[in-house]
C-alpha positions in Angstrom: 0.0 0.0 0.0 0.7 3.5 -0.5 1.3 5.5 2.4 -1.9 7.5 1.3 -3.5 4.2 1.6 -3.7 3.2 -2.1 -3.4 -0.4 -2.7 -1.3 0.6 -6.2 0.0 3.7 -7.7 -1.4 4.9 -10.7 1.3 4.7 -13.2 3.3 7.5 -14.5 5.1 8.0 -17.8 6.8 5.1 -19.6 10.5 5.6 -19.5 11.6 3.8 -22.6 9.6 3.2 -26.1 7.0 0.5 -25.5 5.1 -2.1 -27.9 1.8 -0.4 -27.0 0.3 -4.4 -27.5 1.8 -5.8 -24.9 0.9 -3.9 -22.2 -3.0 -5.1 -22.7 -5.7 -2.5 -23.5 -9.0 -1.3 -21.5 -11.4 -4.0 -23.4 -8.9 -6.7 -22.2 -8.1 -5.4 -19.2 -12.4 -5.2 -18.6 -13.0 -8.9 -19.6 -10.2 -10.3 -17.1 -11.5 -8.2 -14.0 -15.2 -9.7 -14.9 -14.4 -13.1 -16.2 -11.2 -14.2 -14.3 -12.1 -15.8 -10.9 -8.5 -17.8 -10.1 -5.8 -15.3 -9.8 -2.2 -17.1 -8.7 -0.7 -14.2 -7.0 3.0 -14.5 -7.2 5.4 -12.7 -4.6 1.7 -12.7 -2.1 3.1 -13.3 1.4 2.1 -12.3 4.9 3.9 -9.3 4.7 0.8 -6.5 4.5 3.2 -3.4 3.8 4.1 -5.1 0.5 1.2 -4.2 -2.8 1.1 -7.8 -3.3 -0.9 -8.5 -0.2 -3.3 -5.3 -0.2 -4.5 -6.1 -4.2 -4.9 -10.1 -3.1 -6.7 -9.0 -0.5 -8.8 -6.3 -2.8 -9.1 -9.1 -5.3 -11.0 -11.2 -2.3 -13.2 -8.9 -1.5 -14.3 -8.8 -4.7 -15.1 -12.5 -5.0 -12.1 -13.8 -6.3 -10.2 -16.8 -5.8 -6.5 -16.2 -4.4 -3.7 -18.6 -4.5 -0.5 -17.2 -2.7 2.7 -17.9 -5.1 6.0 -17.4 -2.7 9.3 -19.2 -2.5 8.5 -19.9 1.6 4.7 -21.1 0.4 3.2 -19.1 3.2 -0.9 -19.1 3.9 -2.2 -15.3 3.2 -5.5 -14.2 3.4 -7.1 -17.7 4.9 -5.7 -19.4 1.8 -2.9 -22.0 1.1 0.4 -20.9 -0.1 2.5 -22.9 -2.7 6.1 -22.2 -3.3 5.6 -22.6 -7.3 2.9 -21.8 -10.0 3.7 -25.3 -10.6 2.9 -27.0 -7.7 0.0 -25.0 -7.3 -1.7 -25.9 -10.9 -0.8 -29.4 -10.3 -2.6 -29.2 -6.9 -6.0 -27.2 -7.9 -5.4 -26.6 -11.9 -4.8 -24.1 -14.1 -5.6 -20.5 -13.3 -7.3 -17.7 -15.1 -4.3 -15.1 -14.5 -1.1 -15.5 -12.8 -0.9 -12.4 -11.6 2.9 -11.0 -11.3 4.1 -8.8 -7.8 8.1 -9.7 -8.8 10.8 -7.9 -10.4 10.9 -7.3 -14.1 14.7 -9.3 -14.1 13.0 -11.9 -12.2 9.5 -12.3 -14.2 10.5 -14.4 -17.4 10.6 -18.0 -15.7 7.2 -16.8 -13.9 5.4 -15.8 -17.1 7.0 -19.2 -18.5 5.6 -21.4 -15.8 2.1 -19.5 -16.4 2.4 -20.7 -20.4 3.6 -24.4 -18.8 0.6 -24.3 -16.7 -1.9 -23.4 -19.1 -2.9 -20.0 -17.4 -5.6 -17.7 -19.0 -3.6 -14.8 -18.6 -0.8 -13.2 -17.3 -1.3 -9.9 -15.5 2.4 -8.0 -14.7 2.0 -5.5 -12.2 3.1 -1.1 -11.8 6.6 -1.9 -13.1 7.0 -5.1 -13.9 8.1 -5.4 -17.5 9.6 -7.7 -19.6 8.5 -7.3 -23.2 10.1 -10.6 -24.5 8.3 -12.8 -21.7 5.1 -11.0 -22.6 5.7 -11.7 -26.4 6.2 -15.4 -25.4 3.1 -15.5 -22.8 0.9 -13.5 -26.1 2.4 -16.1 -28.6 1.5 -19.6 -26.2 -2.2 -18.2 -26.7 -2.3 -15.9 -23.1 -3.8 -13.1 -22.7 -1.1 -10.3 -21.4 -1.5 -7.2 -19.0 1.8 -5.5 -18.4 2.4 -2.5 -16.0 -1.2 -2.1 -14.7 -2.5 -2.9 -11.4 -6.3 -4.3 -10.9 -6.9 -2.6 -8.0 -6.7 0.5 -9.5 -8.3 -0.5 -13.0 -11.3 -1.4 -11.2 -13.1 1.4 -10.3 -13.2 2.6 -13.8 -13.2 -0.9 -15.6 -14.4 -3.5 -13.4 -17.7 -5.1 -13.0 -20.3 -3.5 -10.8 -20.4 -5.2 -7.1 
């Protein structure tokens, strides 16, 4: 969170020259936040300073299903923590977004285990880019968000609750 109590900054101006496709547009961006109900949340812990924690726990309240993705495979927010996005597909199935709270040097084998997976979609967080992951993730068949947060997509294109 934001020390204004924001669960994610809005974002601010790119800083290098960007494929303007893989950053995922408002009409995909509105059909994930209505249709996706499994969201692996990767880098979710128990920590609730970190932005991974407050838009999991934004994501519950709005009905959705959150599987905490970190290396220790701690429970957050009443549910089960896995260690991989492996593991945790193999244990409940393929998610609709694998949803990315890591950094962009460290995102590539994450957006490839969410193409090994199956996975919907993956959603990179404020940040987090990695334009040749996201070209893989687009050409598996995945739907790709880069550099957004739903927490603060939602108000403006999210489903009514």
């Amino acid at each position: 969170m934001t020390p204004d109590g924001e669960v994610c900054r809005l974002p601010g101006v790119p800083s290098s020259p960007r494929d303007p496709g893989l950053y995922g547009d408002d009409e995909l961006v509105a059909k994930l936040l209505a249709d996706a109900q499994s969201w692996f949340v990767v880098g979710l812990s128990t920590n609730r300073a970190r932005a991974a924690y407050g838009v999991a726990e934004f994501l519950q309240r709005k009905g959705r299903t959150i599987v905490p993705i970190h290396p220790r495979a701690e429970d957050a927010l009443g549910a089960h923590g896995f260690a991989t996005v492996e593991h945790a597909a193999a244990l409940l199935g393929k998610p609709d977004v694998v949803d990315c709270f890591v950094r962009s040097e460290l995102v590539g084998p994450v957006v490839d285990a969410a193409i090994a997976v199956g996975a919907g979609a993956v959603w990179m967080q404020f940040d987090v880019i990695d334009e040749e992951a996201a070209r893989r993730a687009r050409e598996a068949g995945l739907d790709v968000v880069m550099d957004r947060c739903p927490a603060a997509d939602w108000p403006r294109l999210g489903p009514a609750a």
